[in-house]
Kinemage of the C-alpha trace (Angstrom):
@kinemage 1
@onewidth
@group {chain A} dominant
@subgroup {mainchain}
@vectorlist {calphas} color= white
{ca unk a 1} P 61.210 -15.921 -1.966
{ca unk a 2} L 57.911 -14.687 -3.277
{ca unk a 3} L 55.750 -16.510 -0.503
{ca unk a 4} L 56.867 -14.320 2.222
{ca unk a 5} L 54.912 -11.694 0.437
{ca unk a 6} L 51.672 -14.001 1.324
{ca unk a 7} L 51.855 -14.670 4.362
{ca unk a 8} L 52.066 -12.825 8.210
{ca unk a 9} L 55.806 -12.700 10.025
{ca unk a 10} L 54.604 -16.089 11.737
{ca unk a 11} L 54.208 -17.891 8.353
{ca unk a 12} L 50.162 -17.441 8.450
{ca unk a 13} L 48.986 -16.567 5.787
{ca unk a 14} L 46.784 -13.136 6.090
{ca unk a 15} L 47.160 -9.919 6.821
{ca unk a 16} L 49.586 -8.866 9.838
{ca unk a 17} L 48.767 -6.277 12.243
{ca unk a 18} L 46.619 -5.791 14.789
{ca unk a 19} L 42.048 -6.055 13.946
{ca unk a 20} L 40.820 -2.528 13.360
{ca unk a 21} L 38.640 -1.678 15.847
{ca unk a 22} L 36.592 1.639 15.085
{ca unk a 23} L 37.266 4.332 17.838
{ca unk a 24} L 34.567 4.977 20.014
{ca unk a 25} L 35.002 8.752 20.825
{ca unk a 26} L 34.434 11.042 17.555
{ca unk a 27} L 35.703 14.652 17.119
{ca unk a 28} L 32.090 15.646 17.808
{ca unk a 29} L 31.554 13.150 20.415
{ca unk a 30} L 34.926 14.875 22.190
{ca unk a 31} L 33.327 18.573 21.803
{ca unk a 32} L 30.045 17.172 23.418
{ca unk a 33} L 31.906 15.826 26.632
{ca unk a 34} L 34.024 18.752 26.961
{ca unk a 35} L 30.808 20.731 27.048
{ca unk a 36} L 29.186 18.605 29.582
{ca unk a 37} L 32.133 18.906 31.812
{ca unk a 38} L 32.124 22.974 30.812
{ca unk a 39} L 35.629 22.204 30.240
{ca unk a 40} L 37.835 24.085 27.673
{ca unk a 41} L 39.960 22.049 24.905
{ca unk a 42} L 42.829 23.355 27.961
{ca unk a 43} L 41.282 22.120 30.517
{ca unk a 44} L 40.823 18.782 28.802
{ca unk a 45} L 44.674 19.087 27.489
{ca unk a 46} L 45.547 18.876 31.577
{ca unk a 47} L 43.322 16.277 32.234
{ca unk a 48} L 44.405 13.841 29.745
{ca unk a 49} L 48.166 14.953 28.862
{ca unk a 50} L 47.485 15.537 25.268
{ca unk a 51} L 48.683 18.094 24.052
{ca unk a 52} L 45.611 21.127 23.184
{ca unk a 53} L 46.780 21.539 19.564
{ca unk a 54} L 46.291 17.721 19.012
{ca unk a 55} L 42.298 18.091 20.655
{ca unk a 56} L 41.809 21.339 18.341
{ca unk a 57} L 43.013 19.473 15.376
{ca unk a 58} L 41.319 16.525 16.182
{ca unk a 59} L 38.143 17.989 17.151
{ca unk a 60} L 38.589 20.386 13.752
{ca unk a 61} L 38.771 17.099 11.706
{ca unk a 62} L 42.118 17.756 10.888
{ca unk a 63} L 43.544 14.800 11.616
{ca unk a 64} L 42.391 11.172 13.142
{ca unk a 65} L 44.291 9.965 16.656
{ca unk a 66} L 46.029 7.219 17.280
{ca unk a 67} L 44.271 4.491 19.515
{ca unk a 68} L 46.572 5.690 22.805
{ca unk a 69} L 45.628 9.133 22.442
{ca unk a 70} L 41.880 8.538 22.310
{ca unk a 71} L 42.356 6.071 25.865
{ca unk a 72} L 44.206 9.242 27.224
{ca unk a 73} L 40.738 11.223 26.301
{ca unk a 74} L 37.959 8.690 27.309
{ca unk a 75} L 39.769 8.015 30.359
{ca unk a 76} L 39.749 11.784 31.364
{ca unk a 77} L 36.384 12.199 30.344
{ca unk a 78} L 35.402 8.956 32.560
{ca unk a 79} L 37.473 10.209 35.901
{ca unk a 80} L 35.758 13.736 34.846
{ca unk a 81} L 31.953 12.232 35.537
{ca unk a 82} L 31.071 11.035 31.826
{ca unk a 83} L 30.345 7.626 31.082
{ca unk a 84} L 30.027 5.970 27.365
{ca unk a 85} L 27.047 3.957 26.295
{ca unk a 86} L 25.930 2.321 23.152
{ca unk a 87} L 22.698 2.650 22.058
{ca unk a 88} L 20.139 0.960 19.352
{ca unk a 89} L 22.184 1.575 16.545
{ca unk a 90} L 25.416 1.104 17.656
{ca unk a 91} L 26.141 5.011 18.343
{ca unk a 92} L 28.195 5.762 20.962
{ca unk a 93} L 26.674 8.338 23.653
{ca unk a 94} L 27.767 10.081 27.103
{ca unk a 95} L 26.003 10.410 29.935
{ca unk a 96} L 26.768 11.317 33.766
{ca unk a 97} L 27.941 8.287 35.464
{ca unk a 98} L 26.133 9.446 38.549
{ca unk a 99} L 22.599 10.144 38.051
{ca unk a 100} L 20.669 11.979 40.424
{ca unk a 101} L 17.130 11.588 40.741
{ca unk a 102} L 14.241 14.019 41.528
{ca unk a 103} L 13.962 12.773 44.892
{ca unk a 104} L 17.397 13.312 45.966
């Protein structure tokens, strides 16, 4: 049966599998919140339930993470303060969700 190889485990024809969606939070990007929040790759560990030697590897480049693992980080980061925001080019930034002005 050589079309199965052709098409998708519902008969389409394609690829099977979910769309790849890039991953918002980099290795640097997770150094850079951690040292907004003055937070240590511990402290994050605790915050998100990863485990620390998965951040250090991660944030080492020494391996990628899988798409629940980053949600564990940016959601730790976001209940720590940080919010993520595009910009022009389609970077990915983080800022303090709560801005204070001068005024206040």
């Amino acid at each position: 049966m050589p079309y199965m190889i052709y098409s998708d485990q519902y008969g389409q024809f394609g690829t099977m599998g979910q769309p790849d969606q890039g991953k918002i939070l980099s290795p640097a990007l997770c150094r850079a919140g951690r040292g907004f929040l003055d937070w240590t790759q511990g402290d994050l560990a605790d915050r998100s339930g990863v485990s620390r030697s998965t951040i250090r590897d991660y944030e080492g480049d020494r391996h990628e993470v899988h798409r629940s693992t980053e949600a564990q980080l940016r959601r730790a980061f976001e209940e720590g303060g940080l919010a993520f925001v595009t910009v022009e080019d389609g970077c990915v930034a983080i800022c303090p969700k709560d801005r204070k002005t001068a005024s206040d």
